[in-house]
C-alpha positions in Angstrom: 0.0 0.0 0.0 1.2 2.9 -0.9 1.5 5.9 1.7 0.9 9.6 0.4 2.3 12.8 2.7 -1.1 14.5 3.8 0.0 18.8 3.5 -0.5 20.2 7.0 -3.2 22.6 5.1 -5.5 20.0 5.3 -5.4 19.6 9.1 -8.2 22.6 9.6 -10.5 20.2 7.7 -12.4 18.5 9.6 -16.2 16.2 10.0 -18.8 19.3 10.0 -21.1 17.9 13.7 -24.2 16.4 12.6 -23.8 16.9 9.0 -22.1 14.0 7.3 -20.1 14.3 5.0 -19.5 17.8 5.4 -16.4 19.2 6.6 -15.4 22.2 8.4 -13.3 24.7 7.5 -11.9 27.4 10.1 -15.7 27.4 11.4 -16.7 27.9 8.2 -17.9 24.4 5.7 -18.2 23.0 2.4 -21.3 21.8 0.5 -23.7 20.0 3.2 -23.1 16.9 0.7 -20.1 14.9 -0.6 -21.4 15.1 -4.0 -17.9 17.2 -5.4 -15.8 14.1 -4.3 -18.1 11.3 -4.9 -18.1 12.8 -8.9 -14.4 13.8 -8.5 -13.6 10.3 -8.1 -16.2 9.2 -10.1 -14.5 11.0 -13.2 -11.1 10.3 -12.3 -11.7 6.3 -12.3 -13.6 7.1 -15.7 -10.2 9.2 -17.2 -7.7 6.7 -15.5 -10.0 3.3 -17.2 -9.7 4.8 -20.6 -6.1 6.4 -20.2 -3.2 4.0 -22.3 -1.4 1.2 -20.3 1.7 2.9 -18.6 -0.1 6.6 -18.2 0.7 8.2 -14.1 0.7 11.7 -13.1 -3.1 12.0 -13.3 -4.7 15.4 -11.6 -8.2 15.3 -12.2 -10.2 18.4 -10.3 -14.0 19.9 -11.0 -14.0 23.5 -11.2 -17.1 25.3 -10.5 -16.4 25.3 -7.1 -15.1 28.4 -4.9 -14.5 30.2 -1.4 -16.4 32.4 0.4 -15.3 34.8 3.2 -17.7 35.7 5.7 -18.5 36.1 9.7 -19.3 32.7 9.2 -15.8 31.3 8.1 -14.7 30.3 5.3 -17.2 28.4 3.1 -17.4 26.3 -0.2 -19.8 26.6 -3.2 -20.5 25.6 -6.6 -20.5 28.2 -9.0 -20.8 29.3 -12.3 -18.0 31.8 -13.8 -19.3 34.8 -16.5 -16.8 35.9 -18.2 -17.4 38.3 -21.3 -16.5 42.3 -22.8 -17.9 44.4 -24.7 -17.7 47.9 -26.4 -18.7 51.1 -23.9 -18.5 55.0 -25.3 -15.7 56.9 -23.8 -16.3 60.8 -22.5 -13.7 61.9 -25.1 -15.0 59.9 -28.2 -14.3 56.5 -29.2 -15.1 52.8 -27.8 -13.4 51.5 -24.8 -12.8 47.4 -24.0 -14.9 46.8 -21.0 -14.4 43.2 -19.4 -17.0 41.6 -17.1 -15.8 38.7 -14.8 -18.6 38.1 -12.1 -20.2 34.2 -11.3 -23.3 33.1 -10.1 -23.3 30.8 -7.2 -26.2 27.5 -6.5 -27.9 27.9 -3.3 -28.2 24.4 -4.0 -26.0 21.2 -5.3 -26.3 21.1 -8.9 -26.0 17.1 -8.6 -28.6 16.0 -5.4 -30.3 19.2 -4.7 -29.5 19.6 -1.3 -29.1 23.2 0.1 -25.3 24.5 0.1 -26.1 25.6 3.1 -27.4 24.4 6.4 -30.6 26.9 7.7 -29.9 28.9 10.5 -32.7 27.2 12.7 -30.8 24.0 11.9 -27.4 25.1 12.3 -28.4 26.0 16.1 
């Protein structure tokens, strides 16, 4: 068996109480689900099956996901990046490049449907 070296990062991760499969994060949490590494994994067995005999170095991640900052800690979500530009009059004549770069986040998994996060009345 072979033995990886955990980064002392992941330490501060750890089982959110009475919500399994959630973990904490500096009082903050993830999804309330384990959907992002059940499919992580799920896709990585998929791209590893089909890869040629001999392939290694495989690093396989789902992006949609990002941080939050908040009074509540740091928390996970899913969301979706906007990305686009387009053409805006300047004061002195002409066209200027404006770039927007916003996302839209899921108050609930895209995969199960369960909230992304717990209610307050629950979290109590």
């Amino acid at each position: 068996m072979t033995r990886y070296a955990v980064p002392a990062e992941t330490e501060r991760f750890t089982e959110a109480p009475g919500r399994p499969g959630a973990l904490e994060i500096n009082g903050g949490t993830t999804m309330q689900c384990d959907c992002k590494d059940k499919y992580l994994e799920a896709v990585r067995e998929h791209v590893v099956a089909r890869a040629p005999q001999g392939s290694e170095g495989f690093e396989i991640e789902l992006a949609g996901y990002g941080m939050t900052f908040g009074d509540d800690g740091v928390n996970w979500i899913f969301k979706v990046d906007v990305k686009g530009e387009y053409k805006a009059p300047k004061k002195a004549g002409g066209m200027k490049s404006v770039k927007v770069n916003t996302f839209i986040s899921a108050n609930f998994c895209p995969f199960c449907g369960v909230k992304s996060k717990a209610d307050e009345a629950e979290a109590a």
